[in-house]
C-alpha positions as CSV (number, residue, x, y, z in Angstrom):
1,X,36.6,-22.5,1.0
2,X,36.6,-19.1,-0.5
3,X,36.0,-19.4,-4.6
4,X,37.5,-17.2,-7.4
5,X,34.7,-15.7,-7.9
6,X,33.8,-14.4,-5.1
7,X,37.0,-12.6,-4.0
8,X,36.8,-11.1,-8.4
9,X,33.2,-9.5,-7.5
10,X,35.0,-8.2,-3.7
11,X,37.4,-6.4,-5.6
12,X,35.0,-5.2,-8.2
13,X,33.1,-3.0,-5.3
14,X,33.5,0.5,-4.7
15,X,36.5,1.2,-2.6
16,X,33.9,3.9,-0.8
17,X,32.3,0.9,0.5
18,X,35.2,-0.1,2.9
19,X,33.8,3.5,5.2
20,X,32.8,2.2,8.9
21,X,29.3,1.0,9.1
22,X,28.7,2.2,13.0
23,X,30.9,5.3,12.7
24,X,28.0,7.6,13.6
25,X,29.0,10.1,11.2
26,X,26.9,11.0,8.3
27,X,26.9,10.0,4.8
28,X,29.2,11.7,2.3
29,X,27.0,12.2,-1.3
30,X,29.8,10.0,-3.1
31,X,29.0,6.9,-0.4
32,X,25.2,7.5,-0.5
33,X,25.1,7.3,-4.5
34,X,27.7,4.2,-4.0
35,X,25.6,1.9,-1.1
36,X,22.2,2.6,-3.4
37,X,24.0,1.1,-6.4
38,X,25.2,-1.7,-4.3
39,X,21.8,-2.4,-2.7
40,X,19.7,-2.0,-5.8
41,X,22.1,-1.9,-8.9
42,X,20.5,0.3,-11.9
43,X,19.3,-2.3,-14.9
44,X,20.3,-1.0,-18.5
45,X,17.1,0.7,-19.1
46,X,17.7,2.4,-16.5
47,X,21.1,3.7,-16.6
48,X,20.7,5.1,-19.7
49,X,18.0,7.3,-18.2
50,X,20.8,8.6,-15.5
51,X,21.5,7.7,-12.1
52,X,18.8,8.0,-9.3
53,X,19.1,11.4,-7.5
54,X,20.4,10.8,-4.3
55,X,18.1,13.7,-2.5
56,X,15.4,11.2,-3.1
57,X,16.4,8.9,-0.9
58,X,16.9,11.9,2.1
59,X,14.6,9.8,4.1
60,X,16.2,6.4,3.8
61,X,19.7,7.7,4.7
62,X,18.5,9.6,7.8
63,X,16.8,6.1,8.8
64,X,19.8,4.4,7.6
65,X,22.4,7.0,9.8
66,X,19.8,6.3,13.0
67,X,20.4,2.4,12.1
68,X,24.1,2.9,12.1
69,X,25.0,4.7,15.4
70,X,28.2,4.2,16.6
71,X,27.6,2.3,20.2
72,X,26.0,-0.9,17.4
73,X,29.3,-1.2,16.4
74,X,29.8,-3.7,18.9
75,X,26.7,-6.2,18.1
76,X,27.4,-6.6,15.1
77,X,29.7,-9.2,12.8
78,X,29.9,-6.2,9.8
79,X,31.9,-3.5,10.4
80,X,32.1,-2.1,6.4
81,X,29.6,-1.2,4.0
82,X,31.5,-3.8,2.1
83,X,30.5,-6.5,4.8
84,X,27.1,-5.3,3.9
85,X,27.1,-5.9,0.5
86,X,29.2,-9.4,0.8
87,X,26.1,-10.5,3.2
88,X,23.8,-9.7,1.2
89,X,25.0,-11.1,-1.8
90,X,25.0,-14.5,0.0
91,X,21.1,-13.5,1.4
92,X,20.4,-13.1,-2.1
93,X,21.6,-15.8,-3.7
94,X,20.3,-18.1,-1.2
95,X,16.7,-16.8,-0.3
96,X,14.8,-19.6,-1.1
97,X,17.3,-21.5,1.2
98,X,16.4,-21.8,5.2
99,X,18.3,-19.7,7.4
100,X,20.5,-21.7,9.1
101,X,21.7,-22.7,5.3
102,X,22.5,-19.3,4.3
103,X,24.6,-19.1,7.8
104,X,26.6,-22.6,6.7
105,X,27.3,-20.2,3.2
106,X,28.3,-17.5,4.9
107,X,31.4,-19.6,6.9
108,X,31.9,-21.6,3.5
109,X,32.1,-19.0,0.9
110,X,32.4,-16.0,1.8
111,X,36.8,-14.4,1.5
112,X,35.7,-12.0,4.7
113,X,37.0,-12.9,7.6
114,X,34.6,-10.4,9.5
115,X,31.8,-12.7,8.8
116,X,33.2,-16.2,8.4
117,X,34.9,-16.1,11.6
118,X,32.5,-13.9,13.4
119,X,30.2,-14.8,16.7
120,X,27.1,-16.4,15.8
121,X,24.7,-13.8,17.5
122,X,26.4,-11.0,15.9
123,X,26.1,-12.5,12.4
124,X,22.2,-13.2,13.4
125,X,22.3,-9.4,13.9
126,X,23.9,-8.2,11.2
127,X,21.5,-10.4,8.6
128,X,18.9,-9.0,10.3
129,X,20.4,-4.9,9.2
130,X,21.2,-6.2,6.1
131,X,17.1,-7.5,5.6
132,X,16.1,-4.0,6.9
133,X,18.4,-2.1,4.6
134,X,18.2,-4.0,1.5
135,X,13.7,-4.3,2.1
136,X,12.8,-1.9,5.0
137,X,11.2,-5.0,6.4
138,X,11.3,-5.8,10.6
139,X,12.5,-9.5,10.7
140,X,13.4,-11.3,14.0
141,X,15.3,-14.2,14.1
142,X,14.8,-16.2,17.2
143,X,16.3,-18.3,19.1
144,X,19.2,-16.8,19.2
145,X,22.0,-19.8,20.8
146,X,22.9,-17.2,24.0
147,X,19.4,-15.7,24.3
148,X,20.5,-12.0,24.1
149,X,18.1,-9.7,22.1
150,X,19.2,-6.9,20.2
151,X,16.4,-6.2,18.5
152,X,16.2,-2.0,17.9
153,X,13.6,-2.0,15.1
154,X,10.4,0.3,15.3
155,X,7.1,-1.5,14.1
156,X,5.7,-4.9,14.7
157,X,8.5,-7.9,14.0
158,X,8.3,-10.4,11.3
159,X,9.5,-13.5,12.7
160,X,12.0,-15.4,10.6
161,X,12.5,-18.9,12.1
162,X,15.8,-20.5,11.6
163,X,14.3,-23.5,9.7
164,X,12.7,-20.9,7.2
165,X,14.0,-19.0,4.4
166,X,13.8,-15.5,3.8
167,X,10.6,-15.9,1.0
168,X,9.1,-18.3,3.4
169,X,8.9,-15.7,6.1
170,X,8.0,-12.7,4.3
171,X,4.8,-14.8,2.2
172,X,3.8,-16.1,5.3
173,X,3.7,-12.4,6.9
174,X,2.0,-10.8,3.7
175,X,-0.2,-13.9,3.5
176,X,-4.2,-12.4,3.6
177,X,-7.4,-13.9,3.0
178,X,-8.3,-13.2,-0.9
179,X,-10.9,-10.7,-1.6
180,X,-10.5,-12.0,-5.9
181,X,-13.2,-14.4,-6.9
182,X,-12.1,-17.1,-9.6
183,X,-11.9,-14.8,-12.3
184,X,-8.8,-13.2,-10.0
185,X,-11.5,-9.6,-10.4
186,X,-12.3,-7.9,-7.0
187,X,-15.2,-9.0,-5.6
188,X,-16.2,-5.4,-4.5
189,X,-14.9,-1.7,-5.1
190,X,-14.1,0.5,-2.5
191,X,-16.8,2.8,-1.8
192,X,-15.3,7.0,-1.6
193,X,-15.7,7.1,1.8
194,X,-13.2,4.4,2.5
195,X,-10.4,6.9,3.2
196,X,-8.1,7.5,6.3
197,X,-9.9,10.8,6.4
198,X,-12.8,9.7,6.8
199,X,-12.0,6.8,8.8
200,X,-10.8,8.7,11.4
201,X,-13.4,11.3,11.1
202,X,-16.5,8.2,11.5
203,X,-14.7,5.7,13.7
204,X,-12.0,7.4,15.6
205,X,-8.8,5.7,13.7
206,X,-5.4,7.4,13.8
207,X,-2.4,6.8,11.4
208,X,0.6,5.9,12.4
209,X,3.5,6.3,10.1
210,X,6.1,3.3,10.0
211,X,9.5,2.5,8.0
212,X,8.8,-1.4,8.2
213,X,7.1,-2.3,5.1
214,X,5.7,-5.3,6.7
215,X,3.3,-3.2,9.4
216,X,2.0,-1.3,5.8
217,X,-2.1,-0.8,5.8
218,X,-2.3,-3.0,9.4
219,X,-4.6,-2.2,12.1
220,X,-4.3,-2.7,15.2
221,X,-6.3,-1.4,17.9
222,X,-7.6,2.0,16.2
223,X,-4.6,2.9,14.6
224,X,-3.7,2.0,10.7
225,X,-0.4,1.9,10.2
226,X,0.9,3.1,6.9
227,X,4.5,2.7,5.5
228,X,5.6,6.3,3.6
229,X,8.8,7.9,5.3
230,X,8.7,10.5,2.2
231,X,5.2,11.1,2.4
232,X,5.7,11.7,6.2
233,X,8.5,14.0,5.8
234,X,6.3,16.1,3.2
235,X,3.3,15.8,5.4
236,X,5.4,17.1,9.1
237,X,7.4,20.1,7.0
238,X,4.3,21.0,4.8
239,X,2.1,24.4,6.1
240,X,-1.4,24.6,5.2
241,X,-2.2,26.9,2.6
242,X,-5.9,28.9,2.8
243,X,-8.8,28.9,5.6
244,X,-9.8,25.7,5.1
245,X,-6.7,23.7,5.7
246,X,-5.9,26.2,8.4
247,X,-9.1,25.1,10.2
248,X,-7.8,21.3,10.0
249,X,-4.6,21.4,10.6
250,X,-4.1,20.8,14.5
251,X,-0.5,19.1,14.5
252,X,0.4,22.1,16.7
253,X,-2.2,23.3,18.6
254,X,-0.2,26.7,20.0
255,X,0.0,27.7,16.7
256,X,-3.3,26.5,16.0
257,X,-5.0,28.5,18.8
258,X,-2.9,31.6,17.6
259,X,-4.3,31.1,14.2
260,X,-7.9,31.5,15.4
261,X,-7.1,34.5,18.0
262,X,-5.6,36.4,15.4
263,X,-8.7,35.3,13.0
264,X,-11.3,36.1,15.4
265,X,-9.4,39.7,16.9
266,X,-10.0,40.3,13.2
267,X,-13.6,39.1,12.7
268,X,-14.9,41.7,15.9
269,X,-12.5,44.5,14.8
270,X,-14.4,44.0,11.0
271,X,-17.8,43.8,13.0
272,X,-17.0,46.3,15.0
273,X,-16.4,48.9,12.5
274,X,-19.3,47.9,10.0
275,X,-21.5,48.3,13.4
276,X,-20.3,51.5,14.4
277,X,-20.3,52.8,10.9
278,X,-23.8,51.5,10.2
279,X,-24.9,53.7,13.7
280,X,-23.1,56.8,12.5
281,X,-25.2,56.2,9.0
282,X,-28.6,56.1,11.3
283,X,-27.4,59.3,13.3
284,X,-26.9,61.3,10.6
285,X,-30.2,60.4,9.0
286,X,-32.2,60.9,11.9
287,X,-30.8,64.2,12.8
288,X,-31.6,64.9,8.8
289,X,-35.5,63.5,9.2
290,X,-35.5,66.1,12.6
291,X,-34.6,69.1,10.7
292,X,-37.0,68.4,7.8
């Protein structure tokens, strides 16, 4: 049974939100400013301040147009940004609810026929997208009724058991043993050398950059994984700047190996020169001290 008030806050979206999800084409600037306003809507305070610019979310919508490819298309119960938004407003409203609830709201209330009357797997699916998109979180939900796994996601998989709800899942994920003592203070500070740099300088550990938030500061094997698509991007286009940072920076080795050619071709023609002019120097003053 659809309410009133649901199909009132349908029509109330942007019409730019009825564009194909899985068209494979990229995001016009009017639909990227129009899906971050329906993901995470702008409080007063902020509005008054002026919109978000959309070039700083380059990163997310690249993810986002990777996500949305167009051979998905058929996986999945959405098919509209507006889907989107319809499914997530039942996820949010209902996220203290289990899973399989939130599916029993999403046949009962919901005026889209794309999700209400949709295959069960797909919908599975599609909540899962939605979860990524709307948190940048992995979840799995498992067991799916025909066993097929669709799962594309990069990063290690929250599980999200049908009997759970959505909170339930991500506390128990996040969930770490305290390092507070009663007084909720840290029990110890972090000495200066506990950094990546030096972590991977002492004990051989690698970073890996992720876009699931859940995988964020966990180690597995020797490699820390850290969630920072921005900082990535800056950190893979950014060239270093003076010796030092030259000397470090071995992300391409070619060039790195060119570096130090050109460096050292330089250091033997300077050493050269100060040599030979140095023995010149010496010639003339001996043949001086000969014909005193």
């Amino acid at each position: 049974m659809t309410t009133p008030e649901t199909k009132s806050t349908a029509e109330a979206r942007d019409p730019l939100l009825r564009a194909p999800v899985f068209s494979g084409a990229a995001f016009s600037e009017p639909l990227k400013e129009a899906v971050l306003e329906a993901l995470w809507p702008q409080t007063d305070e902020e509005e008054r301040s002026g919109p978000c610019p959309v070039d700083d979310f380059d990163s997310y919508f690249e993810y986002l147009e990777h996500q949305c490819s167009h051979e998905r298309r058929e996986l999945h119960a959405i098919q509209t940004f507006d889907d989107v938004i319809a499914l997530l407003d039942v996820i949010k409203k209902h996220q203290t609810k289990s899973l399989d609830h939130i599916l029993d709201m999403v046949r009962a209330t919901t005026s889209n026929q794309a999700l209400s009357a949709a295959d069960e797997d797909k919908l599975l699916e599609s909540i899962e997208f939605v979860v990524r998109c709307w948190l940048m979180i992995n979840v799995c939900i498992a067991p799916r009724s025909s066993g097929r796994w669709y799962h594309i996601f990069r990063g290690q998989p929250l599980p999200w058991p049908r009997t759970d709800s959505l909170s339930q899942a991500i506390q128990r994920s996040l969930a770490v043993p305290s390092t507070m003592d009663h007084s909720g203070v840290a029990s110890g500070d972090f000495p200066d050398i506990f950094n990546v740099v030096d972590m991977k300088k002492i004990v051989g550990f690698k970073v890996m950059w992720t876009n699931n938030l859940g995988d964020h500061l966990v180690v597995r094997g020797r490699f820390v994984y850290l969630f920072s698509q921005e900082l990535s991007d800056a950190f893979d286009n950014a060239k270093p700047r003076g010796m030092r940072q030259w000397l470090h920076d071995r992300r391409d080795m070619g060039q790195w190996w060119n570096y130090w050619f050109i460096v050292m071709g330089l250091t033997l023609t300077v050493l050269f020169g100060l040599i030979q002019s140095v023995t010149g120097i010496l010639q003339v003053i001996n043949e001086r001290s000969g014909e005193d």
